[in-house]
C-alpha positions in Angstrom: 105.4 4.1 159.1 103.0 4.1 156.1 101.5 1.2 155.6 100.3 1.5 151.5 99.2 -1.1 148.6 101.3 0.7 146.4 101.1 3.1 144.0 99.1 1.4 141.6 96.0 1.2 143.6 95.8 5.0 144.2 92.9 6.2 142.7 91.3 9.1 142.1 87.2 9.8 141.0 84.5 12.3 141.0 81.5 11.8 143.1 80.0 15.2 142.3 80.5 17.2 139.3 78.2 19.7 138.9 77.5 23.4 137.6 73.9 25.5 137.8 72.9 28.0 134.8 69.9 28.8 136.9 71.5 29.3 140.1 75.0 30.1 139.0 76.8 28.1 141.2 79.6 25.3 140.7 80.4 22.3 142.8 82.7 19.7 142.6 83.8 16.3 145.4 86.1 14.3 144.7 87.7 11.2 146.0 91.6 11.7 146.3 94.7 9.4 146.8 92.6 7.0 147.8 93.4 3.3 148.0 90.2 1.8 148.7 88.0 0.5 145.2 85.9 3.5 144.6 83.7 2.5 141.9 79.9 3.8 142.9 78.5 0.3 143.3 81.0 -0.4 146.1 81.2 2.6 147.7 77.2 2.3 148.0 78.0 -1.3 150.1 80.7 0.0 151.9 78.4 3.0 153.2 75.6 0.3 154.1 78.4 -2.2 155.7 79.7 0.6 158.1 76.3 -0.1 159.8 76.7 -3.9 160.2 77.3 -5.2 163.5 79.1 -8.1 162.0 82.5 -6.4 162.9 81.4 -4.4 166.3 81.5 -5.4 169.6 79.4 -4.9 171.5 76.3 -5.7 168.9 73.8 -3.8 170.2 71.6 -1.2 167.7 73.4 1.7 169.4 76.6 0.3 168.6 76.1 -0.1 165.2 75.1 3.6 164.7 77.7 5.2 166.6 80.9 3.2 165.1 79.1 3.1 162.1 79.2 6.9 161.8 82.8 6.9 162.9 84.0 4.5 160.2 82.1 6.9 157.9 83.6 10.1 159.1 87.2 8.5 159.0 86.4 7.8 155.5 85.4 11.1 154.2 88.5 12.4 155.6 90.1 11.4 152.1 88.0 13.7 150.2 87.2 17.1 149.3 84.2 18.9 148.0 84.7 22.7 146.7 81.7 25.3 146.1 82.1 28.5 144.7 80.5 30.5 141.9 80.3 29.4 138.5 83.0 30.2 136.0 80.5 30.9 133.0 77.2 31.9 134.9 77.8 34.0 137.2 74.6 35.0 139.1 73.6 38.6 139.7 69.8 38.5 141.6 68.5 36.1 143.7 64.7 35.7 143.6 63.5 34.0 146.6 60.3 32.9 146.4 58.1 31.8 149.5 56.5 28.0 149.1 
């Protein structure tokens, strides 16, 4: 049984979107099929919220963190984030320099 809003709330939205000259590397995240409201605001609230011990019993500090960063890592389970070498600038030397 799949229990669904339908498929108008499916949504779909980049969280990272990126690609390095310097560095040559590209990476991309993305939110997918997801029915929750993604918008950055909200996802910011939800991420503080899974911390809350408004909805965890018992309500103790440790609590908190522990099914906090379960809800979390349930969560991410609907995304993906890819990494992998830049299409355009591909790099060739790595200069590491020490701090």
């Amino acid at each position: 049984m799949v229990i669904s809003r339908g498929p108008e709330y499916i949504k779909n939205r980049d969280f990272i979107n990126r690609e390095s000259t310097k560095y040559g590397y590209f990476i991309k995240g993305e939110y997918f099929n997801c029915e929750m409201d993604i918008r950055k605001k909200n996802t910011i609230k939800h991420l503080v919220g899974a911390f809350m011990p408004f909805n965890k019993t018992p309500k103790t500090a440790w609590t908190s963190i522990m099914m906090g960063i379960r809800q979390i890592r349930l969560f991410i389970d609907r995304h993906i984030a890819h990494w992998d070498d830049s299409k355009q600038w591909l790099s060739t030397f790595l200069d590491l320099k020490p701090f």
